[in-house]
C-alpha positions, 0 to 999 in steps of 0.5 A: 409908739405902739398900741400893746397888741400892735407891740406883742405882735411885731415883738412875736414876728420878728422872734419868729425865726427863734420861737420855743428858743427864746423862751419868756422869763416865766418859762426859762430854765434856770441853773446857773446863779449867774442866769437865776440873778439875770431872770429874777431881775427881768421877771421883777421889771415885767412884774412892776413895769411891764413887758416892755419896759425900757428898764428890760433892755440891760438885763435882756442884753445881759441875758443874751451874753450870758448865752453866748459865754456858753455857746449858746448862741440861738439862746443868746439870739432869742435874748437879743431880739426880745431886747431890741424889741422893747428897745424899737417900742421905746425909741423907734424902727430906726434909733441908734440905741438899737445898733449894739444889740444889731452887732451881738445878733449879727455875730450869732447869727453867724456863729450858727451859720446863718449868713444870709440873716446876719448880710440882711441885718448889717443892710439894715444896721447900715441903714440906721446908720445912714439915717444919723450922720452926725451922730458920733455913735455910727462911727464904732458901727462904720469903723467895725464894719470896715473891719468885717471887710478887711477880716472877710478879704484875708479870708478870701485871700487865703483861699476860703470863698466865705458866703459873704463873697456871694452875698455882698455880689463882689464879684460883680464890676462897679465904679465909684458912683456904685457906692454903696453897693446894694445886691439885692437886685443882683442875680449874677453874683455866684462867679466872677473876676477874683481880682474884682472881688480883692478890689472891691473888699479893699475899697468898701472898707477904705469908704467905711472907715473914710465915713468913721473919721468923716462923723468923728470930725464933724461930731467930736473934731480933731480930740477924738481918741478913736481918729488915729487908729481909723486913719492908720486902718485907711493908710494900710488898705491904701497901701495893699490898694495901691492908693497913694493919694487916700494914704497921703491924705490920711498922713496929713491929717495925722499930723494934724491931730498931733499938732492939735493935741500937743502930741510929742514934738517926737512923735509929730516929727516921726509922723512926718517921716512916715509921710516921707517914706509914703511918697518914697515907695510910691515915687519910685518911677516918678523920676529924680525931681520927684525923689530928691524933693522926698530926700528934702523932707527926711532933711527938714524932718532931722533938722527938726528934731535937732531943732527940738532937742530930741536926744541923739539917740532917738534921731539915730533909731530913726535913721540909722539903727543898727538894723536899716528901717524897711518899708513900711513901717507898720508892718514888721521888719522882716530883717529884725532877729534876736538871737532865741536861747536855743539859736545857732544858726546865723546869717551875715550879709552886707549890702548897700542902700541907694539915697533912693532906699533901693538895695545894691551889691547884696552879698553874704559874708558868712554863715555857720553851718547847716543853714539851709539854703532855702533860708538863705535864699528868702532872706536875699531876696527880701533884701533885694526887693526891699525899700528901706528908709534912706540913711543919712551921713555927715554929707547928707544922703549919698548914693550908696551907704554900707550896711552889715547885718547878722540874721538870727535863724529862730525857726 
């Protein structure tokens, strides 16, 4: 704890940067209700508690939010720092009470672009979190950062160099001993590989999310509502990463939840064929041995739900809809069209489906006119490069199944 003048000292240095902004709740302007409840109720606390009281924390949060409703994001930044202020002279430099309030002023300070403020301040969020491993309140913070990484990639692959690129030096070749990779000390971080830079985005926020599940498992267990979402974020990085083993992994431990929390005897069966179709795209060069033991798993998985009194139906949405299942799953079948109430135009192709999930002998069978043939090309071509789920038959899986489908032309 702080002598009071220490305390109004560190509380005016680190404001600094936002002096004349974040005025004291005598100087506010009020001239919203809304603001005027906010402030009366800061000034009452000051007033009867003094000026750092813990009893200020919630209404200078809300004070900061109410800011940046109104886009006034300084105003909002100026609220947040006197919050986390009175939060450090009551708990400390390094309590995780401080970490929501980090979070809102990290994205303020990039509403206003400042970059290299908000990069400083998630170090030393992260440096928080570092110092509280096993406290089930760092997971939200590893998790979000994790999606700051996949949000700062989809950026930068869609052609924006953001300035975090720079920043984070993710240009710059490091191996896994390297992480957590600290830029600080690096000066050549303004050029490099861009394929560097893709792979070190994906495997920074594949390790964030990997410490998330790893503090939820050890604080709360396998009952954590929050394990399955992380897990599927860590199984499409491991898929656009090419990461067949951490993808794997992140299956059998869904499994695992599942089995520990009675989830649906459909649901956990289903679990297991996605497993299946992991190793299935991933397996495609590993030979015949490798595949049929793949093939093994879709069997035992319908013996399964068979086993389990699971309703036909359900079994054949499965394995053989009317529309083949394409791989993976998480992302969207790019042959799933309905027909919209202005679409005419439609596609009918026949193709076949190796037991191996490849496509053969792909053939359009008719059109209605004015297709363009644009479209018709992308649409045999996503069929020809495609990995489809493997459709059972009353012999088992045979090497070539027919399939017809009708594409409905919507744009």
């Amino acid at each position: 704890m702080f002598h009071a003048a220490a305390r109004v000292l560190l509380f005016g240095a680190v404001a600094a940067p936002y002096v004349g902004l974040a005025q004291s709740a005598s100087e506010l302007v009020v001239n919203d209700e809304r603001q005027r409840q906010i402030v009366d109720e800061i000034r009452q606390v000051q007033a009867e508690s003094g000026a750092f009281s813990d009893e200020l924390i919630a209404p200078l949060t809300a004070l900061g939010l109410f800011y940046r409703e109104g886009g006034e994001r300084i105003l909002a930044r100026g609220a947040i720092d006197q919050a986390r202020q009175v939060v450090r002279a009551n708990y400390g430099l390094h309590a995780l009470e401080e970490a929501p309030l980090m979070r809102q002023a990290i994205d303020d300070d990039e509403a206003i672009g400042q970059f290299t403020a908000a990069w400083k301040l998630e170090q030393q969020l992260l440096d928080i979190a570092a110092r509280h491993p096993d406290d089930e309140r760092t997971a939200p913070i590893l998790a979000e950062i994790g999606d700051r990484r996949t949000d700062l990639l989809r950026h930068y692959l869609s052609g924006e160099i953001p300035p975090q690129i720079v920043l984070g030096c993710y240009y710059r070749e490091r191996g896994l001993s390297d992480w957590p990779f600290n830029p600080i000390s690096e000066r050549q971080c303004n050029s490099g590989s861009r394929d560097t830079a893709i792979r070190a985005l994906r495997s920074e926020a594949r390790a964030y999310y990997l410490k998330a599940i790893g503090t939820l498992l050890r604080t709360e267990g396998r009952a954590s509502p929050e394990l399955e979402d992380l897990e599927m974020r860590v199984i499409k990085n491991s898929f656009d990463a090419s990461a067949y083993a951490v993808g794997r992994s992140s299956y059998r431990r869904l499994m695992s939840y599942q089995a520990a929390n009675a989830a649906r005897w459909l649901d956990r069966v289903t679990t297991a064929i996605e497993l299946a179709d992991w190793d299935l795209q991933f397996g495609q060069g590993a030979g015949t041995i490798f595949l049929d033991n793949v093939l093994r798993e879709y069997a035992e998985a319908r013996h399964l739900l068979e086993r389990g009194g699971v309703e036909q139906e359900s079994i054949d949405a499965l394995f053989t809809p009317d529309i083949p299942v394409m791989l993976p799953t998480f992302q969207p079948n790019p042959l799933a069209s309905k027909q919209a109430p202005e679409s005419t135009q439609h596609i009918d192709v026949a193709f076949r489906i190796t037991k191996y999930g490849r496509s053969q002998h792909v053939t359009v069978l008719d059109e209605t006119t004015n297709v363009p043939a644009a479209a018709e090309q992308k649409l045999l071509r996503t069929i020809k490069l495609g990995r489809f789920r493997p459709r059972p038959t009353a012999g088992g899986y045979e090497d070539s199944v027919p399939v017809v489908l009708r594409y409905w032309l919507n744009d």
